[in-house]
C-alpha positions as a Markdown table, in Angstrom:
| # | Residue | x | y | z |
|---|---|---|---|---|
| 1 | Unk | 0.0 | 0.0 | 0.0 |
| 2 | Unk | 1.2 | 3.4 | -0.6 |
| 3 | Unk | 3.3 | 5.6 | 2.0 |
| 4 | Unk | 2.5 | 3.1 | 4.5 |
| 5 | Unk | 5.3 | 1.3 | 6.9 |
| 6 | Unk | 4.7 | -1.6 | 8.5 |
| 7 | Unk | 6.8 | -3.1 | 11.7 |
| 8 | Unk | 6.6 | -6.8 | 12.7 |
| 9 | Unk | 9.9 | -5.7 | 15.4 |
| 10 | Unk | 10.9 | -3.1 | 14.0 |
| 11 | Unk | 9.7 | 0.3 | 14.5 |
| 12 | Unk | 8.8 | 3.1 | 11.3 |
| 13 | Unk | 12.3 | 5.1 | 10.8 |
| 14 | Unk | 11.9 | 9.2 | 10.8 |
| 15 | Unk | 12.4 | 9.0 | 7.1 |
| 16 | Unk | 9.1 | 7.1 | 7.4 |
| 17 | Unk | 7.5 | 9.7 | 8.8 |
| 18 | Unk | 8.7 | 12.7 | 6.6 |
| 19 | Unk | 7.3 | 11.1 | 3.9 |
| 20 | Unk | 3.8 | 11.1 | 5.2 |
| 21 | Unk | 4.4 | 15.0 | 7.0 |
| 22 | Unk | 5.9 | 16.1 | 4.3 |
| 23 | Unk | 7.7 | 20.0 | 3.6 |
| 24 | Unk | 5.7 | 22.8 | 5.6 |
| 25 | Unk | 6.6 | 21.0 | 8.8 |
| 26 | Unk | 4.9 | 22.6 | 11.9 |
| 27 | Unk | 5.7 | 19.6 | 15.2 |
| 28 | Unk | 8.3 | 17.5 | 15.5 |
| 29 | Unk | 9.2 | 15.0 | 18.2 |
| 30 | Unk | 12.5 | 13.4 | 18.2 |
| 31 | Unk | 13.4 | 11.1 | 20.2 |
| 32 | Unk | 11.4 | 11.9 | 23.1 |
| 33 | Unk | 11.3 | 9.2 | 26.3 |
| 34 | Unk | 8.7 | 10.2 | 28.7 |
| 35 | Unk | 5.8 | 9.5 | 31.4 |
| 36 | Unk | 5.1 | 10.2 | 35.0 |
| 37 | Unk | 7.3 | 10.8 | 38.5 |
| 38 | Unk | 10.0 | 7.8 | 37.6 |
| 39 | Unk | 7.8 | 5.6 | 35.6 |
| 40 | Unk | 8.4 | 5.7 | 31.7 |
| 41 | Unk | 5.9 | 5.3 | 29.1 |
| 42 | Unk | 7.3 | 6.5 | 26.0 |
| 43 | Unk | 10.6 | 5.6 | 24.3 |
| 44 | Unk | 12.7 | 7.1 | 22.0 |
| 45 | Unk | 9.3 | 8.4 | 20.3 |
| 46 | Unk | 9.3 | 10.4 | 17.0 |
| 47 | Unk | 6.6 | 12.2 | 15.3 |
| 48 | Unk | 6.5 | 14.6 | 12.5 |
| 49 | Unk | 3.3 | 16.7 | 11.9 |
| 50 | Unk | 2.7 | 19.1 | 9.1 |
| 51 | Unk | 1.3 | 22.9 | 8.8 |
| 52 | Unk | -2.8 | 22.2 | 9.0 |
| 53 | Unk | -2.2 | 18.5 | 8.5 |
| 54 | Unk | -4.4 | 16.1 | 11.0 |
| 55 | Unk | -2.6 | 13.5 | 12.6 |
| 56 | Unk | -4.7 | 10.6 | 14.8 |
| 57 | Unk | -2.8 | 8.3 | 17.5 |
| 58 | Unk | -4.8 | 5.0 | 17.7 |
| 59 | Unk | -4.0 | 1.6 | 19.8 |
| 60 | Unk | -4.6 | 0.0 | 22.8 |
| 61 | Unk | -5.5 | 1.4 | 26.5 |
| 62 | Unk | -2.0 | 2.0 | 28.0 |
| 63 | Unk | 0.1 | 2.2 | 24.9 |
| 64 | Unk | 1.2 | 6.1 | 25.5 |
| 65 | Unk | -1.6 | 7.5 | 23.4 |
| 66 | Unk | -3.0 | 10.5 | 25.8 |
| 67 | Unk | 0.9 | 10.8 | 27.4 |
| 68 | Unk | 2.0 | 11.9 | 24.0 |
| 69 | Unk | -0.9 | 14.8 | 24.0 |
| 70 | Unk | 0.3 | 15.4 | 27.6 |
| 71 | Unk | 4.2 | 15.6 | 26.7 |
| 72 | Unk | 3.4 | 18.0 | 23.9 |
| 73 | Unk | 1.5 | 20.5 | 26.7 |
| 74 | Unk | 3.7 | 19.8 | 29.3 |
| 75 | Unk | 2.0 | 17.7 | 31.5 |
| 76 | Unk | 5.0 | 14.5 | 31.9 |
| 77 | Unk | 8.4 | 14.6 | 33.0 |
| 78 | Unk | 10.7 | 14.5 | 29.8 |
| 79 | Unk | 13.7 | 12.5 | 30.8 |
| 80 | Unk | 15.1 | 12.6 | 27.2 |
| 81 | Unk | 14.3 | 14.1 | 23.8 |
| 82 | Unk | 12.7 | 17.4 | 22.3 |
| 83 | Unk | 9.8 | 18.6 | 21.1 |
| 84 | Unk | 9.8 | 21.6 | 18.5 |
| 85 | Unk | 7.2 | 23.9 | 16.8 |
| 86 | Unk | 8.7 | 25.6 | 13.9 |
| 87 | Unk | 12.1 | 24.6 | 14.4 |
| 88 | Unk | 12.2 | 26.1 | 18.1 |
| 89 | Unk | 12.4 | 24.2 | 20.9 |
| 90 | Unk | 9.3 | 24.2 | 23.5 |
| 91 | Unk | 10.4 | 20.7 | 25.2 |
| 92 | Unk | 10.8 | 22.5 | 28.9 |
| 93 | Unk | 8.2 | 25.5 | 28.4 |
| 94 | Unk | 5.2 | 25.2 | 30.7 |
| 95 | Unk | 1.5 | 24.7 | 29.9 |
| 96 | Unk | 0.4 | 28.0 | 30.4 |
| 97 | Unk | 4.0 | 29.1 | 27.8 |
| 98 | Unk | 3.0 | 26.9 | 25.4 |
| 99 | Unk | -0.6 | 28.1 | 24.5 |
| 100 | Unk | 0.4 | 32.0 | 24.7 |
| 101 | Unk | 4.1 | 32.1 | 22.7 |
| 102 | Unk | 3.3 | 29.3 | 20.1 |
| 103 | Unk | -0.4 | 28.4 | 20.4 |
| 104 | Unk | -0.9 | 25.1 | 21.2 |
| 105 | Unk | -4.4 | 24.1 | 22.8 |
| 106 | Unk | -5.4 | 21.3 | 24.5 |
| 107 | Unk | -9.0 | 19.7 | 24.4 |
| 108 | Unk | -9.1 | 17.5 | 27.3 |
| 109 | Unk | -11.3 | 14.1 | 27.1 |
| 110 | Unk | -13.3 | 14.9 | 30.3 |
| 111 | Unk | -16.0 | 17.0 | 30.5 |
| 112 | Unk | -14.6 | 20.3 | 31.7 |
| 113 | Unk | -16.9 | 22.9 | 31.2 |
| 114 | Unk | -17.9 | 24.8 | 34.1 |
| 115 | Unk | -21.7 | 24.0 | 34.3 |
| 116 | Unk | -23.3 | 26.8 | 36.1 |
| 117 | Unk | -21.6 | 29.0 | 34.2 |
| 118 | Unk | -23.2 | 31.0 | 31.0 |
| 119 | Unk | -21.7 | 29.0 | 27.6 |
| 120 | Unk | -20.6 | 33.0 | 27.4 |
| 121 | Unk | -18.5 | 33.0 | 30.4 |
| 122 | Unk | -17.4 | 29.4 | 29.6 |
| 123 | Unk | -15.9 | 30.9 | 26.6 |
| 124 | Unk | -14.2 | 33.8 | 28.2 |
| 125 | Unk | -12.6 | 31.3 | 30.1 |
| 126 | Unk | -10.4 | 30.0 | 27.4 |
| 127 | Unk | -8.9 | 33.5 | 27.1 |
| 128 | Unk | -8.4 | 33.3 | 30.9 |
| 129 | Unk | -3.9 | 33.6 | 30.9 |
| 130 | Unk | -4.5 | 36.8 | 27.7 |
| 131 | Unk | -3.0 | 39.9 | 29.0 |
| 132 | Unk | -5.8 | 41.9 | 27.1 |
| 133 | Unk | -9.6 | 41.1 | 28.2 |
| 134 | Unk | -10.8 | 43.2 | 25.6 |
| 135 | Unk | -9.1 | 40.5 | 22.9 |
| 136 | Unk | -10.9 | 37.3 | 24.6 |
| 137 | Unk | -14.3 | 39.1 | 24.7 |
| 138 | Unk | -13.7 | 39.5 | 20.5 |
| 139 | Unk | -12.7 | 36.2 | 20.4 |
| 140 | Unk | -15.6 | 34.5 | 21.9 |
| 141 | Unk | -17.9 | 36.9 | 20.1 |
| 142 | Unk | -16.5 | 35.6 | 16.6 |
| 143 | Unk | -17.0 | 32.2 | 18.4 |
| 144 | Unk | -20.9 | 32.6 | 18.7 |
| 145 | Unk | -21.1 | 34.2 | 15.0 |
| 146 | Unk | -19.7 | 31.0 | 14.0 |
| 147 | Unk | -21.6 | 28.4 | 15.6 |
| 148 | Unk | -25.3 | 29.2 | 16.2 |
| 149 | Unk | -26.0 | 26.5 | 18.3 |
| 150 | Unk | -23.8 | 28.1 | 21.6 |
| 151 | Unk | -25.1 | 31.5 | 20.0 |
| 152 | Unk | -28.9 | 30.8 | 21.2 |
| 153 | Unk | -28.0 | 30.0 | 24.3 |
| 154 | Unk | -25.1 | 32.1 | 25.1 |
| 155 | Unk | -26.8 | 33.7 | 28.2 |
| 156 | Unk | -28.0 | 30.1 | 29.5 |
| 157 | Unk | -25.9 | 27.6 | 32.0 |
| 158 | Unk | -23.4 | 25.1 | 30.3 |
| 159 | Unk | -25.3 | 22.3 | 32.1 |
| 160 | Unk | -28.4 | 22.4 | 29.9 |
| 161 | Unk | -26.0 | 21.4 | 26.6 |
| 162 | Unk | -26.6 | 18.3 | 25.4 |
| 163 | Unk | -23.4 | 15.8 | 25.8 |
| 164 | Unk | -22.3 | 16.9 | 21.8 |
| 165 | Unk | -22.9 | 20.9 | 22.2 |
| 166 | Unk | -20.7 | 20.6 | 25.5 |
| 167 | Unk | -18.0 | 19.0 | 23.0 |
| 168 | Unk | -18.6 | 22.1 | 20.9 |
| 169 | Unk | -18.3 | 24.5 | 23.7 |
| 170 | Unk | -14.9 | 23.0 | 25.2 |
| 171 | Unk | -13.6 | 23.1 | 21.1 |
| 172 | Unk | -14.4 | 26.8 | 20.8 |
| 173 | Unk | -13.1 | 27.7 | 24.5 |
| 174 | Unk | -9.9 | 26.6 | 23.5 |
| 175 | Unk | -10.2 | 28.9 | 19.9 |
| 176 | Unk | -10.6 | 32.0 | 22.1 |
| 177 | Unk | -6.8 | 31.7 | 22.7 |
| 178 | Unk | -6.1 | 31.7 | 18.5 |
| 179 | Unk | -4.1 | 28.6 | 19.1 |
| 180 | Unk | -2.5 | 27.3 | 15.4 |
| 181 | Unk | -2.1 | 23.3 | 17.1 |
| 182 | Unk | -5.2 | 21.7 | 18.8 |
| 183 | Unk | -4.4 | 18.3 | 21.0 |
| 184 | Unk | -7.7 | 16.6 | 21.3 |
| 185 | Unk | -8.2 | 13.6 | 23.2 |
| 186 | Unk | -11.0 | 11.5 | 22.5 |
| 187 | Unk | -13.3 | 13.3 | 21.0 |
| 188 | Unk | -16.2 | 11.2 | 20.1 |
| 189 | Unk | -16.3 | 10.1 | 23.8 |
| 190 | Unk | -19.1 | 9.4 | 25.2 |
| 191 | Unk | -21.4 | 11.1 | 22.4 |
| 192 | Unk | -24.5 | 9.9 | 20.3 |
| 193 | Unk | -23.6 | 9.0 | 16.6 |
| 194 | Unk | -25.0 | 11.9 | 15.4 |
| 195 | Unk | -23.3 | 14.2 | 17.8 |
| 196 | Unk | -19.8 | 12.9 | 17.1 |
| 197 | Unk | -20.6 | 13.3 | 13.3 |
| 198 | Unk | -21.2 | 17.2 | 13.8 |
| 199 | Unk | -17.8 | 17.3 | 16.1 |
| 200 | Unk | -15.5 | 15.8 | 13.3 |
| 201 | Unk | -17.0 | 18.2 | 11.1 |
| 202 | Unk | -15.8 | 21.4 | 13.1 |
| 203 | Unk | -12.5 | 19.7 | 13.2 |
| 204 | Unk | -12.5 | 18.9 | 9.9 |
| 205 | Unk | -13.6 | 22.5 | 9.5 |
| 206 | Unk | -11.3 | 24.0 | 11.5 |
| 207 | Unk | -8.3 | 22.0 | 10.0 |
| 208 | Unk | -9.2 | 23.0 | 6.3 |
| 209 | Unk | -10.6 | 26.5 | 6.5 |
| 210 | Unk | -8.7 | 27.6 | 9.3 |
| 211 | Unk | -5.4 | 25.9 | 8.8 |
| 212 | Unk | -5.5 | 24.6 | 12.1 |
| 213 | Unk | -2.5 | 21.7 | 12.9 |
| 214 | Unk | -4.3 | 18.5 | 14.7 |
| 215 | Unk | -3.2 | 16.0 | 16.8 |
| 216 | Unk | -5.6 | 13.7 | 18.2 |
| 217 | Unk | -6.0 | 10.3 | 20.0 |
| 218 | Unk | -9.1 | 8.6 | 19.2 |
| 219 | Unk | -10.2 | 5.4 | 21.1 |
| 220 | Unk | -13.0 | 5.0 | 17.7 |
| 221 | Unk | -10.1 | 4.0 | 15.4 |
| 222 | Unk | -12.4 | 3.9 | 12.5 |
| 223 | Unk | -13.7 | 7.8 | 12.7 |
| 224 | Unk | -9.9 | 8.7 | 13.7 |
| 225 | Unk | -8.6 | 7.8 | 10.8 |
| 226 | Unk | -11.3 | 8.3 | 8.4 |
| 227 | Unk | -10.9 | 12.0 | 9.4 |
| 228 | Unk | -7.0 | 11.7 | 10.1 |
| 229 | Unk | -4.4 | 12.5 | 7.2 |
| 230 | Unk | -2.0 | 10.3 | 8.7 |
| 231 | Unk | -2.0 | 7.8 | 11.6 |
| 232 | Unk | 0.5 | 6.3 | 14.3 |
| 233 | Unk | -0.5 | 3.1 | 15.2 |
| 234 | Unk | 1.4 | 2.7 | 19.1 |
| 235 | Unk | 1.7 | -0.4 | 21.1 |
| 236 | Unk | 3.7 | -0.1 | 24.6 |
| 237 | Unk | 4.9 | 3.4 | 23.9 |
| 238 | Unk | 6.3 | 3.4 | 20.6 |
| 239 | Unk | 4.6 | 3.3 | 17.2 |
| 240 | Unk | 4.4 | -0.1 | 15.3 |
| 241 | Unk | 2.6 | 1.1 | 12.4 |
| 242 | Unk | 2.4 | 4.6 | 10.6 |
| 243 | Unk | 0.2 | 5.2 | 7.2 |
| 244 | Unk | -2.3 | 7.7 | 5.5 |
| 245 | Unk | -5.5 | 7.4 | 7.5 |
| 246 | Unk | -7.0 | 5.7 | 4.7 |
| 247 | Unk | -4.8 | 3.1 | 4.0 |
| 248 | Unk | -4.5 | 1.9 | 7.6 |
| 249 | Unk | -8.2 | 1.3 | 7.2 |
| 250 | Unk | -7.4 | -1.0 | 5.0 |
| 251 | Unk | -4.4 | -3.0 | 6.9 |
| 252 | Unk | -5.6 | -6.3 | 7.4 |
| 253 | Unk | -3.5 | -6.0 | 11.2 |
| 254 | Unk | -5.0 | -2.8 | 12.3 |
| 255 | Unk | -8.5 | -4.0 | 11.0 |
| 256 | Unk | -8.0 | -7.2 | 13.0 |
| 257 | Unk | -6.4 | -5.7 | 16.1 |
| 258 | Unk | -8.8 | -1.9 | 16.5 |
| 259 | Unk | -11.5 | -2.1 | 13.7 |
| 260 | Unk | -12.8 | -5.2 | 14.3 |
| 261 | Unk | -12.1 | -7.0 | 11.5 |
């Protein structure tokens, strides 16, 4: 299959990966061994992401999946390796650095809107580390042009959202911030079909209208990498398999190991 590389033992080389991230690179990992207080969960992990290219991390519970989201934010302890946006290194800048001086968000998995709060004030909240209120108050007000669903109920408490507007609202709290990389863990979780169809269509929206960079783990392997430009299949903290989305739908050993078939 084309641009796809395949490891029974052997792990995808970062030539691999260039082919599939190709020239306008945005991320890059090299090399990066990582995890929580002494325990490690990735090794020697590399990952090469594009300008406005979507990349989806599938595989099994415990493989590293959500600690590479977390390394990127810096949320782990980094005992080796770096991670760079644009060329410059951000391996050792804090959360709080990383979505003000080079715009990365991060969409947690959980549901963390605040739910007595106005889905107005929840939005403000994503703007909550900008030195200029004024800015964040724009921000969420070009939110609410754009989606007319939060717009209607803008003056009304988060908790009446149904489960796939309160995916919405945690989306467009973290665009307040004009971030140019989204991390977004597990999206569909936890949503009706029909709500997880509208979600992937903002992303996919956001990633082709507004140039947006993705990175996402996706516990739906399918829907990640039907949306996905490119895929990393991990297993125990290192990737085992790395393809177009679309061709790793049709690997007979991701099909039979997280599609099902």
């Amino acid at each position: 299959m084309a641009n796809q590389y395949e490891v029974l033992g052997k792990a995808p080389e970062v030539k691999d990966l260039q082919k599939l991230s190709g020239s306008n690179l945005h991320l890059q990992i090299k090399n990066l061994s990582a995890g929580y207080g002494k325990m490690e969960i990735l090794h020697d992990f590399n990952l090469l992401v594009d300008k406005a290219q979507s990349l989806c991390l599938i595989g099994p519970n415990g493989a590293g999946k959500s600690t590479i989201l977390h390394s990127i934010y810096g949320f782990t302890n980094i005992f080796s390796g770096q991670i760079e946006i644009d060329g410059k290194e951000i391996t050792n800048l804090s959360p709080a650095e990383k979505l003000k001086s080079v715009g990365i968000a991060y969409i947690l998995q959980d549901n963390s809107v605040f739910p007595d709060m106005t889905v107005e004030e929840n939005l403000l909240m994503g703007g909550y580390i900008k030195d200029k209120t004024e800015e964040s108050y724009q921000e969420a007000q070009k939110v609410l042009q754009k989606y007319e669903r939060l717009n209607k109920r803008k003056n009304q408490p988060a908790k009446v959202l149904s489960g796939g507007e309160r995916r919405l609202l945690e989306i467009s709290r973290a665009l307040v911030m004009r971030p140019s990389i989204l991390l977004v863990d597990e999206p569909s979780i936890g949503l009706e079909p029909r709500y997880i169809e509208m979600v992937f269509e903002i992303l996919e929206d956001l990633q082709k209208n507004e140039k947006k960079t993705i990175i996402m783990v996706e516990q739906n392997a399918k829907k990640g990498l039907e949306f996905a430009d490119i895929g990393y299949v991990l297993v125990s903290g290192q990737t085992a398999i790395v393809g177009e989305g679309n061709d790793l739908l049709k690997n007979p050993d991701v099909g039979r190991l997280f599609l099902g078939g």
